[in-house]
C-alpha positions in Angstrom: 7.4 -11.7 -78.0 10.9 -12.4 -77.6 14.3 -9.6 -77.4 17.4 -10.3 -80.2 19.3 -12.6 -78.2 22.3 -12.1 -76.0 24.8 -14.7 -74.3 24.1 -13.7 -71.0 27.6 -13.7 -68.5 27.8 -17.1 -66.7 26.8 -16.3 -63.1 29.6 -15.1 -60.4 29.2 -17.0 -56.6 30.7 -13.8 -55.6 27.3 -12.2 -56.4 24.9 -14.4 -55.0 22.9 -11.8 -53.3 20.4 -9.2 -54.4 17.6 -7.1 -54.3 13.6 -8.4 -54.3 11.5 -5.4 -55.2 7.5 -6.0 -54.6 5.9 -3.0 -55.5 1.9 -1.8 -56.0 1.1 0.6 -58.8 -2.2 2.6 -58.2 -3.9 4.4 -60.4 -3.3 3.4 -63.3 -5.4 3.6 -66.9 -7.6 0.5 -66.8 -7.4 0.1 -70.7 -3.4 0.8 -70.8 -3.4 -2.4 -68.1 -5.8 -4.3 -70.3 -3.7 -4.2 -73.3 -0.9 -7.1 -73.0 1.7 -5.0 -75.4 1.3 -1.6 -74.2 2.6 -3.0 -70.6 5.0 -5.4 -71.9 6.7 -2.4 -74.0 6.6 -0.3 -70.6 8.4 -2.8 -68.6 10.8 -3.1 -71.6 11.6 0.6 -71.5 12.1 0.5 -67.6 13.8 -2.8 -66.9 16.1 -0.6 -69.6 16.6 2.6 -67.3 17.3 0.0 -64.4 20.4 -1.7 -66.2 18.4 -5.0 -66.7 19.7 -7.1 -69.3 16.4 -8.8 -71.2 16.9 -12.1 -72.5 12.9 -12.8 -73.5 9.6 -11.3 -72.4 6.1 -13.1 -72.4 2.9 -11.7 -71.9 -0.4 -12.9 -71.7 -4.3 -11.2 -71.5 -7.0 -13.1 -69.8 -10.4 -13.2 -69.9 -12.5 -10.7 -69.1 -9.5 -9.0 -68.1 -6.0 -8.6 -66.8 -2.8 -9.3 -68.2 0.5 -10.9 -66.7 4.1 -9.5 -68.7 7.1 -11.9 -67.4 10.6 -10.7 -67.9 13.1 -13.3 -67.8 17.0 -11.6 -67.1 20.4 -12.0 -67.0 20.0 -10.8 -63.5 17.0 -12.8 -62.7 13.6 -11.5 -63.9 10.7 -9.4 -63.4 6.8 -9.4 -63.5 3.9 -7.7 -63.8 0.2 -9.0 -63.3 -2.6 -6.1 -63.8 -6.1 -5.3 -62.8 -7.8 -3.3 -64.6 -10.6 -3.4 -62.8 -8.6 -1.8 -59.7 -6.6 0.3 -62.2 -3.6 -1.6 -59.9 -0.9 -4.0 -61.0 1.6 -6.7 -59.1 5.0 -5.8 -59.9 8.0 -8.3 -58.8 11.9 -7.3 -59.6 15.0 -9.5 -58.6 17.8 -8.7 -59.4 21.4 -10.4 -58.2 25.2 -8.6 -59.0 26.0 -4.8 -59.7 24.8 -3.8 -63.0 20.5 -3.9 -62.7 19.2 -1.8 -60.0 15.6 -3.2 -59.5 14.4 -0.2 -57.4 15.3 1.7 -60.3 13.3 -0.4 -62.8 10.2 0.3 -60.6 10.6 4.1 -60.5 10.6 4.2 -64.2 7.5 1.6 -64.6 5.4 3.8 -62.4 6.5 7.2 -64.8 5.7 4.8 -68.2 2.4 3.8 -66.8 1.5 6.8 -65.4 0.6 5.2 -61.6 -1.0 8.0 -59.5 0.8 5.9 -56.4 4.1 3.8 -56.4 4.5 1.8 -52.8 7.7 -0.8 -52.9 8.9 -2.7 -50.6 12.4 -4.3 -50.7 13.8 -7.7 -49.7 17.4 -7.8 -49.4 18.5 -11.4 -50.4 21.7 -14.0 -50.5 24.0 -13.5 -47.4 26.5 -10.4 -47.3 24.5 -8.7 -49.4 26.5 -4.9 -49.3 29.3 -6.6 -50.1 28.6 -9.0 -52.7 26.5 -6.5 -54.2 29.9 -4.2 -54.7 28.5 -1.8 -51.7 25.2 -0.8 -53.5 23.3 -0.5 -49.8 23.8 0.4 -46.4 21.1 -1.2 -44.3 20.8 1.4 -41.2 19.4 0.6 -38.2 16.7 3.4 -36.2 14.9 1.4 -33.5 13.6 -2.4 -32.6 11.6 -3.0 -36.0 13.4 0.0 -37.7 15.6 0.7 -40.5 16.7 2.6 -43.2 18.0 2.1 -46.2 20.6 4.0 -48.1 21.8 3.0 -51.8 25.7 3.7 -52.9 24.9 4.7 -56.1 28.6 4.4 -55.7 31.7 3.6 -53.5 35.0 5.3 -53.0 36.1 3.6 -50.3 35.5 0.4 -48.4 37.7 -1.0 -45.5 37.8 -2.5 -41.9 40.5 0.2 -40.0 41.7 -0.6 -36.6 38.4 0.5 -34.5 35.1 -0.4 -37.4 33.7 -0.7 -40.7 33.6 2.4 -42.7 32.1 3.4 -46.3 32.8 6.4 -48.2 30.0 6.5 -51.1 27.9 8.8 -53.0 24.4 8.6 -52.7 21.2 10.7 -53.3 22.7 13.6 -50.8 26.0 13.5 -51.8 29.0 12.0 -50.9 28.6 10.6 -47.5 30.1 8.4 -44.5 28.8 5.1 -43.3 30.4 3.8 -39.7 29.7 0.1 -38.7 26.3 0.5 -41.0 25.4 4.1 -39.8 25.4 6.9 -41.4 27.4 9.8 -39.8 27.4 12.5 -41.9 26.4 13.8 -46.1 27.5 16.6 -47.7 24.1 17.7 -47.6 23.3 17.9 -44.4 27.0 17.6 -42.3 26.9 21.2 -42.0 23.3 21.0 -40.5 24.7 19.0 -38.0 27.7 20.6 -37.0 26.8 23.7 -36.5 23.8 21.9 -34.3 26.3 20.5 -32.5 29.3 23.0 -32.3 27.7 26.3 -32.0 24.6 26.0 -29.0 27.6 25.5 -26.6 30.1 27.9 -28.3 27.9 30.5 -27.9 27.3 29.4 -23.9 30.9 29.8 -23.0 32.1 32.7 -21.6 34.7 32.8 -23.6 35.9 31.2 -26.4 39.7 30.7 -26.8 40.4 27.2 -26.6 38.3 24.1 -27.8 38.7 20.2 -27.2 36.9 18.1 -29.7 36.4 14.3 -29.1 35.5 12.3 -32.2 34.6 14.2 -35.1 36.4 12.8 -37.6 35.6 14.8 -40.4 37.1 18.1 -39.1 34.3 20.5 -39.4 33.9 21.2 -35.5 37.4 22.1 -35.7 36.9 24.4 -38.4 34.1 25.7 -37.1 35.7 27.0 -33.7 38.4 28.5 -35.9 36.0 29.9 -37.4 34.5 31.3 -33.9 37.6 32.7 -32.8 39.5 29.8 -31.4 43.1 30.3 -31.7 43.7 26.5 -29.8 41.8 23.3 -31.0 42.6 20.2 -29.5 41.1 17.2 -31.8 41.4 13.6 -30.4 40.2 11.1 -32.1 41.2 7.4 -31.5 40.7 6.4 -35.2 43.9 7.4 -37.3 42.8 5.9 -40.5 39.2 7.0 -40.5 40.3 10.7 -39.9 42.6 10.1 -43.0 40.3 8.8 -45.1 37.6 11.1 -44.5 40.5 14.2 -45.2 40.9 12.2 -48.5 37.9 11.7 -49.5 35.1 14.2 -47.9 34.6 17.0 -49.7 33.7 18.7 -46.3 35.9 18.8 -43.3 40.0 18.7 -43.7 42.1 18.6 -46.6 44.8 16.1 -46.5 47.2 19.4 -46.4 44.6 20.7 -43.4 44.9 17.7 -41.7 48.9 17.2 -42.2 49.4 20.3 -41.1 47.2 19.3 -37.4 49.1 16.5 -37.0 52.5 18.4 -37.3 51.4 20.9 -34.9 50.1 18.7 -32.0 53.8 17.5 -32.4 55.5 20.5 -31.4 52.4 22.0 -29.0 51.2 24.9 -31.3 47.8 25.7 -33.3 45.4 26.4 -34.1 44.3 22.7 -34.5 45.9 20.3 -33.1 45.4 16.3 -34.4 45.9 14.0 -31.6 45.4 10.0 -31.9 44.4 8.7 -28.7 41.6 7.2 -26.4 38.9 10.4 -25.4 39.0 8.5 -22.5 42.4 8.2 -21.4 43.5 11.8 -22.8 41.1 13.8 -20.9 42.4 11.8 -17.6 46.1 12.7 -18.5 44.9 16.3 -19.4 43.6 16.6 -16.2 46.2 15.4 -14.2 48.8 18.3 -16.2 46.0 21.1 -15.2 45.1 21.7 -19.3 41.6 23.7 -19.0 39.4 24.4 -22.4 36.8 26.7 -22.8 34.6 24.3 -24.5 34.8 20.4 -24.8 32.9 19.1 -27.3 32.0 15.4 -27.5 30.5 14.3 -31.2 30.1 10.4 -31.4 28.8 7.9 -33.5 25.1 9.0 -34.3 22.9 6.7 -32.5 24.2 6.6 -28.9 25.2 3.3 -27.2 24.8 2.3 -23.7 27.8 2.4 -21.4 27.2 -1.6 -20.7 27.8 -2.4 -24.3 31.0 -3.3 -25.4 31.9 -1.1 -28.5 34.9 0.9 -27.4 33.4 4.0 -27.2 30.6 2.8 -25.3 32.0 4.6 -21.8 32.4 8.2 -23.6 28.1 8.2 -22.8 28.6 7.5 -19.1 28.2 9.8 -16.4 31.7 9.0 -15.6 33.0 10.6 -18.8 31.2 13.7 -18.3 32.5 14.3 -15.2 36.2 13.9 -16.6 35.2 16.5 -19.1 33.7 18.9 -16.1 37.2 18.4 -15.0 39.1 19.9 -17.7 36.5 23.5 -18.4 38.2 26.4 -17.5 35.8 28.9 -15.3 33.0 29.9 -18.2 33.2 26.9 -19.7 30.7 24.2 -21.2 30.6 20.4 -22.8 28.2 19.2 -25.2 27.5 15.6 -26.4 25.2 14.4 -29.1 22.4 12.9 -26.8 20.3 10.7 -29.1 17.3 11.6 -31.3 14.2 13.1 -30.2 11.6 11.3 -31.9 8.9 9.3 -29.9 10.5 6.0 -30.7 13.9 6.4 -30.4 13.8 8.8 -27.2 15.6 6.5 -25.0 19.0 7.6 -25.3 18.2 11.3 -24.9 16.3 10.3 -21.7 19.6 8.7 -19.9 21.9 11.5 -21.0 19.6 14.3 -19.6 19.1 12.6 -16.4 23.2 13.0 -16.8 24.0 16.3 -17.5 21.2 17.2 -15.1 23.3 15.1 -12.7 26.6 16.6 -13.5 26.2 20.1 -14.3 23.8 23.4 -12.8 23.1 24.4 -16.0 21.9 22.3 -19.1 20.9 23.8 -22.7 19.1 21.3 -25.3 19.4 21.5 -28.9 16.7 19.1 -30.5 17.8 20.0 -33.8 14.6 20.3 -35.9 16.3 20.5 -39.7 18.4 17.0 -38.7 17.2 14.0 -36.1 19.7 14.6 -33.5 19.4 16.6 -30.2 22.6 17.7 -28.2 23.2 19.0 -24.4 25.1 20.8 -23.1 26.1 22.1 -19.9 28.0 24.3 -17.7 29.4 23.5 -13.9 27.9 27.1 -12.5 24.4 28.4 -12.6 23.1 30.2 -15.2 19.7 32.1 -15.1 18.7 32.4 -18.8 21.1 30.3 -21.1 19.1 30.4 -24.0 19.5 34.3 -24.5 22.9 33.7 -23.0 24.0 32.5 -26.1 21.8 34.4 -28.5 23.1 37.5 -27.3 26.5 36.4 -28.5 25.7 35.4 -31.8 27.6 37.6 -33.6 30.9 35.2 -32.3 29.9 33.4 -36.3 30.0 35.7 -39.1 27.8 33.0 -41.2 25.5 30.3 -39.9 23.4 28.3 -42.0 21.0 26.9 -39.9 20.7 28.8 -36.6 19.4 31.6 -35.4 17.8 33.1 -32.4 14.7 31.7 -33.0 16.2 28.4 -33.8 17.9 28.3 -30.4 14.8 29.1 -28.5 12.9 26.7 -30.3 15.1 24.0 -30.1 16.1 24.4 -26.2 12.4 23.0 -25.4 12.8 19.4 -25.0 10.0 16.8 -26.7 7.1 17.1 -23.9 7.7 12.8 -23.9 11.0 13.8 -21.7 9.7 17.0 -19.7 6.8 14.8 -18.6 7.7 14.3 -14.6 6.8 10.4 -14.7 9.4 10.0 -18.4 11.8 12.3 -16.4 11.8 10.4 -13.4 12.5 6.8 -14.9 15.6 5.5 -14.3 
């Protein structure tokens, strides 16, 4: 069997990279994967949906049984080796360059073949593959032996700014943001985690007039204190061009008329938000040394917590050190919050450190563990408090609207994993 033929594009070195797709179908008709035609048509039909460009196919049945289909493509090729016997086939997809998606093409030959069970694995192969691939993945990492994959199904924005890599894309939750090869935040679930992070220690303060925000460069935690009440927000973030990008390009967070209008005002000292670009580290030590005092500091880094001995820049804003300077600015009432790390079994680590902080640092500490995202956040106030959890509850009513908390959900998510209350995982340095 052969295709009408096409002059295939000479390949590009730019795109010598690509995706390997190995992938098990279960459950499949045995006589469909006996018949040599029926499964070379299928992987016509899906090599098709994928974007593949087919330059011949050949298939042949064996005896007793079993047939192999080989695809031979622009991109690269594909196969497929059945056994009937198993009512399972083989399938292999490579593709290299932009236009074939191969996890694609495997999607849609488990739907023709009607496979009870799809499971895929993918290789990435060829060096730089996000790039030379025009951005089509984002290879994130979780924990040692961990990753995650996300594919741009496609990219608004690519660049190196002054402070990391950054990625504006769409992919299968929306338009989303990628830091150094980390996801930070999708349109479908930013507001999730924003209001996981923002409102626990919003609701804590005693009162709620003025807010510092450190990172967050989207702008929601700004808005969302506005929201609150706050008639002074104070956002410092260290990365101009990221902040201006995201305003550009996010449809959640600031507009670029939002966020020229912050920038203006932190110019002549009035509100409500205020855009400052500047170290965390080095503002809150000049704030403190003029006497400023906010009600509520608010510290929302890169997702996955480093520690302070690693050299990224923003390494120190974890430290102990950098808690205390925010202790240091809280008027009386007042409370900081950090993202503290996720609170999963294998990727505790993180929210094991910064507990032993903020138990260090502050009398009174109030998890979040988050159970709608995979982030857990602390925070804390410098006085004693007997009951924080109801504390906040009982002033919910400071957010007209919430989307993802309640009381329950703040009573539920103020027990920490029992892997950090036990007293041996508690007591580890």
């Amino acid at each position: 069997m052969t295709t009408t033929p096409v002059t295939p594009t000479a390949p590009d070195t730019a795109t010598f990279a690509g995706r390997h797709v190995l992938a098990e179908l279960r459950g499949v008709d045995a006589a469909l994967l006996g018949d040599e035609h029926r499964v070379a048509d299928a992987l016509r039909r899906a090599l098709d949906a994928g974007g593949a460009t087919v330059l011949d196919v050949v298939a042949h049945r064996f005896e007793p049984q079993g047939t192999t289909v080989l695809a031979l493509l622009a991109e690269s090729h594909a196969s497929v080796h059945t056994y009937p016997e198993a009512s399972a086939a083989f399938v292999d997809v490579f593709t290299c360059g932009v236009q074939a998606d191969p996890e694609l093409v495997v999607d849609a030959l488990g739907r023709e073949l009607e496979a009870r069970e799809v499971r895929a694995q993918v290789v990435a192969r060829g060096a730089g593959l996000a790039p030379a691939t025009g951005g089509r993945e984002v290879d994130e990492p979780l924990a040692a032996g961990m990753r995650r994959r996300w594919r741009l199904d496609e990219v608004l924005w690519r660049g190196r700014t002054e402070w990391q890599d950054m990625v504006v894309a769409r992919t299968a939750q929306g338009i989303s943001l990628f830091c150094d090869g980390e996801r930070q935040s999708t349109e479908a679930s930013q507001l999730v985690y924003h209001e996981a992070l923002a409102v626990p220690p919003m609701l804590l303060a005693d009162e709620l007039r003025s807010v510092l925000v450190v990172g967050s460069s989207e702008g929601v935690v700004s808005q969302l204190a506005v929201a609150a009440g706050a008639t002074r927000v104070d956002h410092v973030d260290i990365d101009t061009e990221c902040v201006r990008r995201c305003a550009e390009l996010l449809p959640y967070g600031y507009t670029p008329e939002e966020l020229a209008l912050a920038e203006r005002a932190a110019e002549r000292g009035d509100g409500p938000v205020r855009m400052h670009y500047a170290d965390g580290w080095q503002f809150l030590a000049d704030a403190a040394a003029r006497g400023d005092r906010w009600d509520v500091v608010i510290v929302d880094l890169p997702d996955e917590p480093v520690e302070v001995t690693d050299p990224a820049q923003h390494a120190r804003l974890y430290g102990a050190e950098f808690l205390q300077r925010c202790r240091d600015v809280l008027a009386p009432g007042g409370v900081v919050c950090s993202q503290a790390g996720c609170p999963t079994l294998w990727r505790n680590d993180t929210l094991g450190r910064m507990t032993r902080r903020f138990d260090d640092v502050f009398a009174t500490v109030m998890p979040y563990c988050s159970d709608e995202h995979e982030w857990a956040y602390l925070s804390g106030r410098v006085d004693e408090v007997d009951d924080p959890v109801e504390l906040a509850i009982s002033r919910l009513d400071r957010f007209p609207a919430l989307t993802s908390l309640d009381a329950g959900a703040l009573r539920r998510g103020a027990v920490l994993p029992f892997a950090l209350r036990a007293p041996e995982r508690v007591a580890a340095p």
